[in-house]
KOLLODREN-193086 format. One line per 5 residues: number of its first residue (from 1); for each residue x, y, z of C-alpha. Coordinates in pm, 1 decimal. Layout:
% KOLLODREN-193086
NUM> X,Y,Z ~ ...
This chain:
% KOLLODREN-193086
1> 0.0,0.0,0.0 ~ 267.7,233.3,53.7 ~ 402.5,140.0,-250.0 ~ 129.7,225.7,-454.2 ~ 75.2,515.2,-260.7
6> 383.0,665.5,-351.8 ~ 365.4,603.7,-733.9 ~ 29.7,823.8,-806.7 ~ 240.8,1120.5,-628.9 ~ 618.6,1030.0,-751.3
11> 396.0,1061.9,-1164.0 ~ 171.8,1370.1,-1078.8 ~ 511.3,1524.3,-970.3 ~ 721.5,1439.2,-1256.5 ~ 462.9,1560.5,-1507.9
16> 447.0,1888.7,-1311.5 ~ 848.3,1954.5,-1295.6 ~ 876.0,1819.7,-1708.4 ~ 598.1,2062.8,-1832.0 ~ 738.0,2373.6,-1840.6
21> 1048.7,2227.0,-2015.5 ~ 794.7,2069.0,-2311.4 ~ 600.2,2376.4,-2341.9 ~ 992.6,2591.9,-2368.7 ~ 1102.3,2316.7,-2637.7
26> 796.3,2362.8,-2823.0 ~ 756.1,2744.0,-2799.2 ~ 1141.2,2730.2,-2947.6 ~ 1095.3,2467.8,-3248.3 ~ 721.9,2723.6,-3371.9
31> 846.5,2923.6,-3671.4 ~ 608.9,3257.9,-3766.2 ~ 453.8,3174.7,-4106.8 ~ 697.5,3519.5,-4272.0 ~ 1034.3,3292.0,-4110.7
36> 900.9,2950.6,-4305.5 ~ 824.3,3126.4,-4624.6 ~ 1198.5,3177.3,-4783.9 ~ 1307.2,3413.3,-5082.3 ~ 1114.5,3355.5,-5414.7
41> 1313.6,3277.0,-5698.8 ~ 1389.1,3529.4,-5973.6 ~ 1288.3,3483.4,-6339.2 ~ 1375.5,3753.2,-6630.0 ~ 999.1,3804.0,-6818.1
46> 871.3,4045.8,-7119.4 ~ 592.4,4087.6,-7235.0 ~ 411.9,3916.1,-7535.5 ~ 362.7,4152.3,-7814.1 ~ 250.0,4137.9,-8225.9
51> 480.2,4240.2,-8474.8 ~ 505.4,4302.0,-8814.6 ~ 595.8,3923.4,-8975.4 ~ 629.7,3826.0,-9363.5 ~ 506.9,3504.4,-9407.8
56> 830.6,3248.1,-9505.0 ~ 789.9,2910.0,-9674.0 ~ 1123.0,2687.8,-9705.3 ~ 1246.2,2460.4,-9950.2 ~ 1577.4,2242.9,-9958.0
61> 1792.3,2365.2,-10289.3 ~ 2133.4,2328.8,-10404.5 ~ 2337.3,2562.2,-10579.1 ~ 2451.4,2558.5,-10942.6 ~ 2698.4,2789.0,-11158.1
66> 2493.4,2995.3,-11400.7 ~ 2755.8,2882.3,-11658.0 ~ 2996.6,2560.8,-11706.4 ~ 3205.8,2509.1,-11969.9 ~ 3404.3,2147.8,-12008.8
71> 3739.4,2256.6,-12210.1 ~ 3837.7,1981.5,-12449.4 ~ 4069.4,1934.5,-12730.8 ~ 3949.9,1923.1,-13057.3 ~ 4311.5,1805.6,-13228.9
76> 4579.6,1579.8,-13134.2 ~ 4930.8,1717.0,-13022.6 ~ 5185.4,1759.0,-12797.9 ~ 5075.6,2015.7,-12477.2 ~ 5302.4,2266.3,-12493.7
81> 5183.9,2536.8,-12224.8 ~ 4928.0,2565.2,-11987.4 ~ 4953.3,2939.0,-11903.7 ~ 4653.8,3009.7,-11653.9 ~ 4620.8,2960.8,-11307.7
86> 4395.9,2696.7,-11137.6 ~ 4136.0,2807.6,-10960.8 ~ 4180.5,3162.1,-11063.3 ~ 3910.5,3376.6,-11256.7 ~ 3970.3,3366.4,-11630.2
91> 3848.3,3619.7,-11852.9 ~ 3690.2,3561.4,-12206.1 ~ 3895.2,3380.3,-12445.2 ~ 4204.4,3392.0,-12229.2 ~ 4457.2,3115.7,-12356.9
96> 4416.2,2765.4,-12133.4 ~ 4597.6,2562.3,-12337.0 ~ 4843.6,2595.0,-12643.9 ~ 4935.0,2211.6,-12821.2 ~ 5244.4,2198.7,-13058.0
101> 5156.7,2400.6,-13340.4 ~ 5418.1,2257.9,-13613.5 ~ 5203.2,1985.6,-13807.0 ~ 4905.5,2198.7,-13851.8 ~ 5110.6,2514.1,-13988.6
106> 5275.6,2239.8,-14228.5 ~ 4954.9,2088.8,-14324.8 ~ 4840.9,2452.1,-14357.2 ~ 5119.3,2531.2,-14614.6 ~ 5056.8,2188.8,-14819.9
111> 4725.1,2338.9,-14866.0 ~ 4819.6,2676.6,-14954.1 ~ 5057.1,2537.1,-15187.6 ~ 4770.1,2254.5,-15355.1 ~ 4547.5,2584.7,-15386.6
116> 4755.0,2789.7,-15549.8 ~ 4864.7,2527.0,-15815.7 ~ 4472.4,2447.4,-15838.1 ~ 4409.6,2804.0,-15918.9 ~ 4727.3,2783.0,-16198.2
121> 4528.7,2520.0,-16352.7 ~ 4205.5,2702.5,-16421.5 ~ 4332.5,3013.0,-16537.6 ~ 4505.3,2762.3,-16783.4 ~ 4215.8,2581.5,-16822.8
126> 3989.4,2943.5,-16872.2 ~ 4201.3,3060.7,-17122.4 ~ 4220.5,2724.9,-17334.1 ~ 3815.4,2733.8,-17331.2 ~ 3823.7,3077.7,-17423.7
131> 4043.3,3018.5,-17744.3 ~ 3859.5,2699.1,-17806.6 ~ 3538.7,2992.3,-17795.8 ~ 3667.4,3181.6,-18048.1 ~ 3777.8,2863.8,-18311.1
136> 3391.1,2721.5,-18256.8 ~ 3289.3,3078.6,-18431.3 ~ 3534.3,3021.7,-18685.7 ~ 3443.7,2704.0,-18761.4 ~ 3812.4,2590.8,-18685.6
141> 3719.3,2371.0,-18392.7 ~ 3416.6,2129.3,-18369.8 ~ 3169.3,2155.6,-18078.8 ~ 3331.0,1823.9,-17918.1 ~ 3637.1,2033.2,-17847.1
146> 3471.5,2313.8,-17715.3 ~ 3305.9,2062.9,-17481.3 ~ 3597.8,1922.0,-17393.9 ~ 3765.4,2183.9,-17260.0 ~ 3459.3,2365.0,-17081.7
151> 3493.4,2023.5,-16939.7 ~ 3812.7,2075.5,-16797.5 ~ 3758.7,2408.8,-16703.8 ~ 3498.1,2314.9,-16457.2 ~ 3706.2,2037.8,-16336.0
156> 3982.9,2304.3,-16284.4 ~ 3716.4,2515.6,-16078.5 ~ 3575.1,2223.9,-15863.1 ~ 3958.4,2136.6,-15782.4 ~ 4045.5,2503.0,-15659.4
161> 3713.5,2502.0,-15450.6 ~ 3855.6,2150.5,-15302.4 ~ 4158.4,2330.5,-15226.5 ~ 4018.6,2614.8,-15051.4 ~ 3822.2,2359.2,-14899.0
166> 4174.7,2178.9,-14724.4 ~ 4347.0,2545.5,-14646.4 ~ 3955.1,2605.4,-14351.1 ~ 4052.3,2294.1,-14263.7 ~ 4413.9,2331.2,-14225.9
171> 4324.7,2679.0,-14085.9 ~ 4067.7,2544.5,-13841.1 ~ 4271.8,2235.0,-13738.1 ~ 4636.8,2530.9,-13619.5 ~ 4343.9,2754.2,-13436.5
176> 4223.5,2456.9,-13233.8 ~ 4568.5,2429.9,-13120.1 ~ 4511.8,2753.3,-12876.4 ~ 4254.7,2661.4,-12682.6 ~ 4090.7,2942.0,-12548.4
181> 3822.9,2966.6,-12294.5 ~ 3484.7,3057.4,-12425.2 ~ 3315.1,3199.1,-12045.4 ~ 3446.3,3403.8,-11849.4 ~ 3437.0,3247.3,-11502.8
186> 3645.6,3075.2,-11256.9 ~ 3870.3,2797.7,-11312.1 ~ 3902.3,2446.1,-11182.7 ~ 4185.2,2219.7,-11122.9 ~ 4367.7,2110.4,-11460.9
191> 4355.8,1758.6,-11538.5 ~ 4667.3,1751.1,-11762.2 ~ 5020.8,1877.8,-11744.3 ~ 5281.6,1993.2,-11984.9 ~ 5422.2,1764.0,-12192.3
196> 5193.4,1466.9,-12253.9 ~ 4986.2,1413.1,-12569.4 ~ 4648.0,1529.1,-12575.4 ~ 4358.1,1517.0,-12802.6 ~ 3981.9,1474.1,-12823.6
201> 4021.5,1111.8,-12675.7 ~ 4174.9,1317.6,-12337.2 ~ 3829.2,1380.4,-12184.1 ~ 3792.7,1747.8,-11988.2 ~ 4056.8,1927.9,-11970.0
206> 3974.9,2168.0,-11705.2 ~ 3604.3,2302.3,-11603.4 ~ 3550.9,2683.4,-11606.4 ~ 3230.2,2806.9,-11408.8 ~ 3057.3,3132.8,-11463.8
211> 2990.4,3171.5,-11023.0 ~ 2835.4,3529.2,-11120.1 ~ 2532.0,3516.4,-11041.7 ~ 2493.6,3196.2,-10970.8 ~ 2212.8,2950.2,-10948.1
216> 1991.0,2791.9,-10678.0 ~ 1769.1,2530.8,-10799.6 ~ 1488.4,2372.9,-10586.7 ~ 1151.2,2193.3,-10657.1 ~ 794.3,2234.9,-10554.2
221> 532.9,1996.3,-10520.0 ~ 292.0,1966.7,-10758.5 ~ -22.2,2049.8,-10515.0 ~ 161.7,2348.1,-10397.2 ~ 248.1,2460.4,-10768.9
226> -112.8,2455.9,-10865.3 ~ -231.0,2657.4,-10573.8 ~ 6.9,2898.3,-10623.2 ~ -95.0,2947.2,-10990.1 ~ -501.2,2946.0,-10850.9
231> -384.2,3267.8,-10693.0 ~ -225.7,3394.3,-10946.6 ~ -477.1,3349.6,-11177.4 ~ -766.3,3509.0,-10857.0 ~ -519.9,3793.7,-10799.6
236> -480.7,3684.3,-10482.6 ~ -94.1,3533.5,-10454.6 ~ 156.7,3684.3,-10275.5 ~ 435.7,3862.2,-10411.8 ~ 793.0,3703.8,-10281.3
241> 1173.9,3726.2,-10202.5 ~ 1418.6,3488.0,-10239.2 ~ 1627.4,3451.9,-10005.8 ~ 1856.6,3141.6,-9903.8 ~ 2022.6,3033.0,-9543.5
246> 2368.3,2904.6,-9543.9 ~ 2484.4,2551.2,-9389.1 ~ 2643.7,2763.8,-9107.6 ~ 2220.0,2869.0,-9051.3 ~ 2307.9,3244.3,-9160.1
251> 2107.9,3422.2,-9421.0 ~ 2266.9,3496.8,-9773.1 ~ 2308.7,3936.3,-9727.0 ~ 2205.0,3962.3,-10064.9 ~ 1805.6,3844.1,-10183.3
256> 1777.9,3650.5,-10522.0 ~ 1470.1,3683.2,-10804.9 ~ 1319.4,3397.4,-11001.2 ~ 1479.4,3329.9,-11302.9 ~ 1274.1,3017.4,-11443.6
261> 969.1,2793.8,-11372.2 ~ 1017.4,2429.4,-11563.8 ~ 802.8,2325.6,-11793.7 ~ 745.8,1975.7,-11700.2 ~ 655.9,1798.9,-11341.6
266> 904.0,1527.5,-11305.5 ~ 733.2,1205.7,-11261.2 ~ 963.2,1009.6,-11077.3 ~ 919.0,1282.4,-10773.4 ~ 608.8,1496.1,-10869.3
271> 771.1,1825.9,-10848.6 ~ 889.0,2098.9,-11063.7 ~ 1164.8,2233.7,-11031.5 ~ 1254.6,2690.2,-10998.2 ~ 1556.0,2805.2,-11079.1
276> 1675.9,3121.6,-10880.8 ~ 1946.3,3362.2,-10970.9 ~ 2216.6,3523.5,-10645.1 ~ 2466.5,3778.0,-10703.7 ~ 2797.7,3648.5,-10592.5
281> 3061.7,3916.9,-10642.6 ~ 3250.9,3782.1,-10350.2 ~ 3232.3,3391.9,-10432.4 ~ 3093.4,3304.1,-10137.3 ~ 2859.0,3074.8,-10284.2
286> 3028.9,2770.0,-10508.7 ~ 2822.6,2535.5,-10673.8 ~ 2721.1,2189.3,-10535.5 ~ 2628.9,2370.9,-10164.6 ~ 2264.6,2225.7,-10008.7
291> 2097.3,2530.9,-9886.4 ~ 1739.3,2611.7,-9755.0 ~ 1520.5,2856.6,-9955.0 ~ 1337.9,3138.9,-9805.4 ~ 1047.4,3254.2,-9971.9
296> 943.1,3614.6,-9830.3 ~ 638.4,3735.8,-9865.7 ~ 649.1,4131.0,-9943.4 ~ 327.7,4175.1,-9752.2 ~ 416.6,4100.9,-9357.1
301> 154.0,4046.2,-9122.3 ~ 95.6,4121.3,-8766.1 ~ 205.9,3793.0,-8545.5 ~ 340.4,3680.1,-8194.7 ~ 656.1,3641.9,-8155.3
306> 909.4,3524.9,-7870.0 ~ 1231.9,3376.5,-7840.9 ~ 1293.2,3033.7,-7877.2 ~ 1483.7,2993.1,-7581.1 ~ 1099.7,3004.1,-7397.4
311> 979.5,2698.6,-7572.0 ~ 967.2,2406.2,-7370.9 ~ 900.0,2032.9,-7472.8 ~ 697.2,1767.8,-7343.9 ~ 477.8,1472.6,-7488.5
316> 170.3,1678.3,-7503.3 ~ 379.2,1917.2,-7736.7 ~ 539.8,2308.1,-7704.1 ~ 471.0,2476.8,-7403.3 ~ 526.7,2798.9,-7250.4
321> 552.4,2943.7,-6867.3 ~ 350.7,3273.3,-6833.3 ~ 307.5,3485.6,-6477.1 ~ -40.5,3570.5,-6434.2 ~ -216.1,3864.0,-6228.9
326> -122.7,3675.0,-5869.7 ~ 232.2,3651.2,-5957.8 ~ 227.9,3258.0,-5968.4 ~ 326.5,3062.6,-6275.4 ~ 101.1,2897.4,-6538.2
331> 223.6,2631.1,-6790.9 ~ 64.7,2720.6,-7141.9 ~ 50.8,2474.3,-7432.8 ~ 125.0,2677.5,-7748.8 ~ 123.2,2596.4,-8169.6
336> 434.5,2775.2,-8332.2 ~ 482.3,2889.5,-8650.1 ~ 810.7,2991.4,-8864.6 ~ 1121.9,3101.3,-8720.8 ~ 1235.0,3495.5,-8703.9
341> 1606.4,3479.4,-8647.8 ~ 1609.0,3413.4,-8274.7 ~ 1244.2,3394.6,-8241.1 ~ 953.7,3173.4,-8331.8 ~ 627.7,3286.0,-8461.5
346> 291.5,3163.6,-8198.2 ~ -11.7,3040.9,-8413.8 ~ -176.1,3025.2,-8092.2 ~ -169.5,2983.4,-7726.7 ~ -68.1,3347.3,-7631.1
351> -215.8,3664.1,-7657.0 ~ -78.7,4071.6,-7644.8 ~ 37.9,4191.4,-7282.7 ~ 45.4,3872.0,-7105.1 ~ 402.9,3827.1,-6888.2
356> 630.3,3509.4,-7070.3 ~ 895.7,3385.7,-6887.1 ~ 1203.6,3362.9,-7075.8 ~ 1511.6,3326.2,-6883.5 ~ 1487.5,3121.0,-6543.4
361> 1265.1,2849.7,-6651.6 ~ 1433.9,2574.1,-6478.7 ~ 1409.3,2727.0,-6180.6 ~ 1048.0,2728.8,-6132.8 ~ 721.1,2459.0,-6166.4
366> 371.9,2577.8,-6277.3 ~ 174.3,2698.3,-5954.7 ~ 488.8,2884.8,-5779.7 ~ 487.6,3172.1,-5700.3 ~ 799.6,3391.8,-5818.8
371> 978.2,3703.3,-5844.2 ~ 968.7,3863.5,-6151.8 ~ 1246.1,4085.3,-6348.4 ~ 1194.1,4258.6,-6674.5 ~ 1419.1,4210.1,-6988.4
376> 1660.9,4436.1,-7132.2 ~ 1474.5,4523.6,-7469.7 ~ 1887.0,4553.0,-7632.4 ~ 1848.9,4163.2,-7589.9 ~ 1528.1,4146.7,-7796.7
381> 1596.5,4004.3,-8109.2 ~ 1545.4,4183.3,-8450.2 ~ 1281.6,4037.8,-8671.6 ~ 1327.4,3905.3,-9039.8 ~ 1553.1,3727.6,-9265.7
């Protein structure tokens, strides 16, 4: 009994001596709601806005010299000089090649020679029909006689004609011997050297491309060809500029103009096929290059547009992060459109003077509430090509 008696008052007086320490360690682990609430994070925002956008529609091209010329040798000789430079621009009919002209300026004197003694021989031949002319009205020569030697006069005349004839030919034959170019244009590498034998058997002797302007070819569908004309035809298509981005994604500085629609739709592919015409006073462009075409309209219209460094991915599609009127984030699906430089064009999703997150993305989740920052309009990127 005494036992139990002193438990009941040993417990009530342990709970009374250990309360005031719970209530001190409670009273010092409570935090005021403004302590538990932290720093919000920072994200850099602008705001959406419309701009003036010319509708762009790409196609894959290549590039093509607006001239080629395949040198060749028309006659057979020794190569005696080579006197341009490969790879260096030519002008029109500068010397390329020069072959060994000995045997053509000896077959050219042969010929001389043959045409001079065929012209001895009809004068000779001239003057005996004229006597023979003369005896006929005498009656001191039959008519076979006279025949005869009209006969041989005209034989003397179809032999000088042959002769003349030889001495093109032998003329012809020494001028192919300088082979001159017949562009002007830039030169390739030379695919024979000094000294060997060439001849029309040889192949190419060296390519010379006109690279001024030069050519971008590209194909459109068929279905897009025929709406195009539709328009046309309604007074309703857009006018255009060419333009063309580089493999290094730059745009060409200088626009290009249509030069020629096919006339045919390949069936193999069922596409025509434009070709375009771009200065190129500095070469940059060579032919064989892959390169996008722009096609510009000249009539822009007012779009959305923000940087591409906003749009996000996931598997619903492109989405953006917006701040709305409580200052917490919102995650906004969005359909894009063409690219403008650094920016993307927004079909829809967006509207004017809502607040877009665009730097500080990661740092945040749809719901959060954040700190906001506006952008330094220098950074804005410029619109068009």
């Amino acid at each position: 009994m005494r036992i139990c008696s002193f438990l009941p008052r040993l417990t009530v007086c342990t709970l009374f001596l250990t309360a005031p320490l719970l209530l001190s360690a409670c009273s010092d682990d409570a935090v005021s709601p403004d302590a538990q609430k932290g720093p919000l994070p920072s994200v850099v925002v602008e705001p959406v806005t419309s701009k003036d956008v010319a509708g762009m529609v790409e196609f894959v091209g290549r590039t093509e010299a607006s001239q080629r010329v395949d040198v060749r040798a028309r006659v057979s000789g020794t190569l005696l000089k080579r006197p341009f430079t490969e790879g260096a621009e030519i002008q029109i009919d500068a010397i390329l090649f020069e072959i060994d002209p000995s045997e053509f300026e000896a077959t050219l004197a042969a010929s001389n020679a043959n045409l001079a003694k065929a012209k001895a021989n009809l004068l000779e031949a001239n003057n005996s029909l004229a006597r023979y002319e003369v005896l006929v009205k005498r009656e001191a020569a039959s008519v076979a006689q006279y025949d005869a030697a009209k006969s041989k006069a005209d034989q003397a005349k179809a032999e000088v004609a042959a002769a003349e004839a030889e001495v093109q030919r032998a003329e012809l034959d020494l001028s192919y011997a300088t082979i001159r170019s017949p562009i002007e244009g830039r030169s390739g590498i030379a695919n024979v050297d000094v000294g060997n034998i060439i001849g029309p058997d040889s192949g190419v002797l060296v390519t010379v491309l006109d690279l001024d302007p030069l050519d971008v070819i590209f194909s459109v569908g068929e279905r897009q060809y025929m709406n195009y004309m539709e328009a046309v035809k309604d007074g309703k298509a857009d006018k255009f500029t060419p333009y063309i981005r580089l493999a290094n994604d730059e745009i060409y500085d200088h626009p290009g103009k249509v030069d020629v629609v096919d006339n045919k739709v390949d069936p193999a592919t069922g596409t025509i096929n434009v070709r375009l015409k771009f200065p190129n006073a500095d070469r940059i462009l060579v032919p064989g290059q892959y390169v996008n075409v722009i096609l510009q309209s000249e009539n822009p219209e007012k779009h959305i547009v923000i940087p591409q460094a906003a749009i996000q991915e996931n598997q619903a599609g492109p989405f953006v992060l917006v701040v709305n009127g409580e200052g917490r984030v919102e995650s906004r699906p969005v359909r894009t459109g063409q690219r403008v430089d650094d920016g993307i064009v927004v079909v829809e999703g967006l509207t004017d003077g809502e607040t877009l997150i665009v730097e500080g993305i990661q740092k945040v989740r749809p719901g959060a509430e954040v700190q906001t920052a506006a952008r330094d309009p220098a950074q804005k990127p410029q619109t068009g090509p």
